[in-house]
N, C-alpha and C positions, 0 to 999 in steps of 0.2 A: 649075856643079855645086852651089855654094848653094842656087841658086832648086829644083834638082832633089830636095836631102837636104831643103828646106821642103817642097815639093808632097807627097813621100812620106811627109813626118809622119817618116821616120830620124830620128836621136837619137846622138849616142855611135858614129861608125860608126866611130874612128879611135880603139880604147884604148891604151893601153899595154900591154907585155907584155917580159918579161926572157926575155932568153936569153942564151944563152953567152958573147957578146962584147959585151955592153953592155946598152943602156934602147932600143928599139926601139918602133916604133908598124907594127901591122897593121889590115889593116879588118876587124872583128867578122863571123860567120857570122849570111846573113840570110835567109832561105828564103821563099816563099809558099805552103806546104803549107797546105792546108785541111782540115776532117775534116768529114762531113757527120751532122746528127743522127741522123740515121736508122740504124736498125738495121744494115743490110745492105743492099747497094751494088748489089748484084745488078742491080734495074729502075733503077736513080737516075744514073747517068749514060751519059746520051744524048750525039751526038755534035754536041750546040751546046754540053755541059758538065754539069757536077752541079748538086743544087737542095740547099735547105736549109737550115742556120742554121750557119755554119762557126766552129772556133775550136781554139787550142791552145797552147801555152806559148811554141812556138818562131816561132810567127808569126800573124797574122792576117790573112787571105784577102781578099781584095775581094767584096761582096756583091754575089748574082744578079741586082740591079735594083737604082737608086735615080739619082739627079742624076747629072752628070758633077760633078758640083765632088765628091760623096760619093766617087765612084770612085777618085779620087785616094788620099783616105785611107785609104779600105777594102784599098787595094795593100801600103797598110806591112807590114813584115816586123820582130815584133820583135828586135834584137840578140842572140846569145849569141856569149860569147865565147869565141873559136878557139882562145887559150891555146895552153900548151907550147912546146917547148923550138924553135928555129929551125932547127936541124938539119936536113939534108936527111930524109926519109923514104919509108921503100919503099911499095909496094901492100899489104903487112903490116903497116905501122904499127912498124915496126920499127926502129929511129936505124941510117943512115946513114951515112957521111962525115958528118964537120964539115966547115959550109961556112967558104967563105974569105971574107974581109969584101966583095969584091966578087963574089959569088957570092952574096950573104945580100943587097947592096945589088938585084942582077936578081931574087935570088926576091922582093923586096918590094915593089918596081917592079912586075913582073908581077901579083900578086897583089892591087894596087890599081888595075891596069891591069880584071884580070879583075872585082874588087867594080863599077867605074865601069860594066864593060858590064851586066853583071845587074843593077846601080838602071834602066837603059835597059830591058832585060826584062820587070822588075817594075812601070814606067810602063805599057808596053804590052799586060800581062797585065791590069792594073787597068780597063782599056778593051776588056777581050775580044778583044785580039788576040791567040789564043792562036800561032798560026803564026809572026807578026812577033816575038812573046814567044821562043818555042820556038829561032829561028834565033840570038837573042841569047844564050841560054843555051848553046847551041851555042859559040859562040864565048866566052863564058866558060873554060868547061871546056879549050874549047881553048889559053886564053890564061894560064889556072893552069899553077904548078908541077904535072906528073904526081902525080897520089897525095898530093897536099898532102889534107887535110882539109877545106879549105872548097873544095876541087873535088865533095866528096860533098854541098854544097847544091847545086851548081849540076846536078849529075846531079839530084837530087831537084825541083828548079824545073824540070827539063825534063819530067819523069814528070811531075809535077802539069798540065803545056801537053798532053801525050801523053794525061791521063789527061780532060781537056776534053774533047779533041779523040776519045774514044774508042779511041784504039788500045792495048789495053792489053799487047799483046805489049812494045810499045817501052816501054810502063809497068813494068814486070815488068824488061826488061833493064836499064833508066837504074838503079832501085832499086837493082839487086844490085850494079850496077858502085860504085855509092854505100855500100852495106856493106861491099865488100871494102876500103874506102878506111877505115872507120868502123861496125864491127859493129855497133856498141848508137845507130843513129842511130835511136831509136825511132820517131819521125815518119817514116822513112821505110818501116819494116818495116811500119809499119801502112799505108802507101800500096799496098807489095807485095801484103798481104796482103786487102787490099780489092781488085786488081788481081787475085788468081789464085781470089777467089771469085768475080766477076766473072767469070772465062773457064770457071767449075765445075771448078778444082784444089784441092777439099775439103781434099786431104790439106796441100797445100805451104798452103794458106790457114791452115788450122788451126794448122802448125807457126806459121807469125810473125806469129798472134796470139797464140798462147801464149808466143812469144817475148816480145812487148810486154809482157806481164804480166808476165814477170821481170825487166825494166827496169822497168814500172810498174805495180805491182798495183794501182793502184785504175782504171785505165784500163777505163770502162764500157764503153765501143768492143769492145774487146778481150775484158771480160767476156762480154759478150751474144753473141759471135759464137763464144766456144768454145764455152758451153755449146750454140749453134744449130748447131756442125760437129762436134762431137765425135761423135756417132752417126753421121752418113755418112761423116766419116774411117776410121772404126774398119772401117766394112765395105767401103769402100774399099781400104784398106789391103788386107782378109781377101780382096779381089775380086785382086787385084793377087798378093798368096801366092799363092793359087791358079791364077792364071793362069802365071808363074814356075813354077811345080812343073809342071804341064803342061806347057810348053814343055822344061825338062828330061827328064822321063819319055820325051817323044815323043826329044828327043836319045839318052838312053841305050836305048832301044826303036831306033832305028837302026842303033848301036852293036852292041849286043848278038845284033839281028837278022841280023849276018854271021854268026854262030858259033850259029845255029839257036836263042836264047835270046829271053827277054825281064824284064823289070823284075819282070813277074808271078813268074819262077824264084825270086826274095828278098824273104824275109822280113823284118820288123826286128822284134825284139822288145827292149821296156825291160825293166830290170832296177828293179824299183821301189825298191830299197834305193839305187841308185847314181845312177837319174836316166839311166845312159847304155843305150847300144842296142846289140845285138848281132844280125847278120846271116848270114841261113842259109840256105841254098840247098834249093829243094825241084823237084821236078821236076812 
């Protein structure tokens, strides 16, 4: 396990952290999300993986070529820490039951059980296997406490294998499952949200880049891609009303159609003083 926290360049994977019943040690949250420079994701990854110059607060990616000894270190993921309270916690982030001291001993177990498989992951991602990567994370996730917090990297490590590997529907589902776990997992909203302009979801793209920006306003990523969606969102959105209102219409034009009517017999007219409508029947 040494030779393996050397090869990764890890650091610190074992902090302290206080909780309820004493001085405990967990293994820090460690991801290998990558961001690519480029503007918009759109053409940029292919299904051997993305191109680029990658980088971000929470981790650093392994570069798209270089030696194998390089690879190694380009796999590091850097530390943050998991922090808070030990407590069990829901899929809302919400405290739990207190656990009992052998109950707090299996979830820490487990959860250095689960760090131990994803450094295996993140070896294997480091050397492009993003599949061999993908199954490990797999088992991570499985082998965390449910709804723990640091199970929302290991969802986020699997989208980044998924997001290699081009399938970004499974990109898009790992993510969200990793939000519900951790809403303001910035890194990971910006994965989604590279993932659903990718598949040309303007509008869901738009939302959680503008998301990112209110967790990170200087986030250029984030920057450049609203102002490049805000205009198709908006008539997206106007396309999507309109479509809604039509499928309605045609409902009550059904409707109404038993009793010789239709949609066309009402009027709505606004009251300009009050904002609201008032509806009248014409023949």
């Amino acid at each position: 396990f040494e030779e393996l926290k050397s090869s990764l360049g890890t650091t610190a994977l074992f902090p302290s952290y206080r909780c309820a019943r004493g001085q405990r040690t967990m293994p820090e949250i460690e991801d290998v999300t990558e961001e690519l420079a480029g503007a918009s994701l759109a053409g940029g990854a292919g299904a051997g993986g993305a191109a680029g110059s990658e980088h971000g607060s929470h981790s650093e990616a392994p570069a798209a070529a270089g030696t194998a000894g390089a690879r190694g270190a380009s796999a590091a993921a850097e530390d943050s820490s998991a922090g808070g309270e030990a407590a069990a916690e829901t899929k809302d982030g919400e405290a739990a039951k207190e656990l009992t001291p052998e109950e707090l001993a299996q979830q820490e177990a487990a959860l250095e059980q689960a760090q131990a498989i994803k450094l295996e992951g993140n070896a294997l991602f480091a050397e492009f296997k993003y599949e061999e990567a993908l199954g490990k994370y797999t088992e991570a996730i499985e082998t965390a406490p449910d709804g723990h917090k640091e199970q929302a990297v290991f969802y986020n490590n699997r989208a980044t294998c998924y997001f290699k590997l081009n399938q970004m529907g499974s990109v898009i589902a790992d993510c969200s499952a990793a939000l519900r776990i951790d809403p303001d997992y910035a890194k990971c909203l910006l994965r989604r949200a590279q993932a659903n302009e990718t598949e040309k979801k303007v509008v869901e793209a738009f939302d959680d880049f503008s998301r990112v920006l209110t967790l990170d306003s200087s986030n250029s990523l984030a920057k450049a891609a609203c102002r490049r969606l805000e205009g198709p969102a908006t008539a997206e959105r106007e396309r999507q009303k309109e479509e809604m209102m039509g499928k309605l219409k045609d409902l009550g034009n059904t409707i109404l159609g038993k009793f010789g009517m239709s949609l066309d017999n009402f009027k709505a007219t606004q009251d300009p003083a009050t904002g609201g409508y008032s509806i009248h029947f014409q023949q």
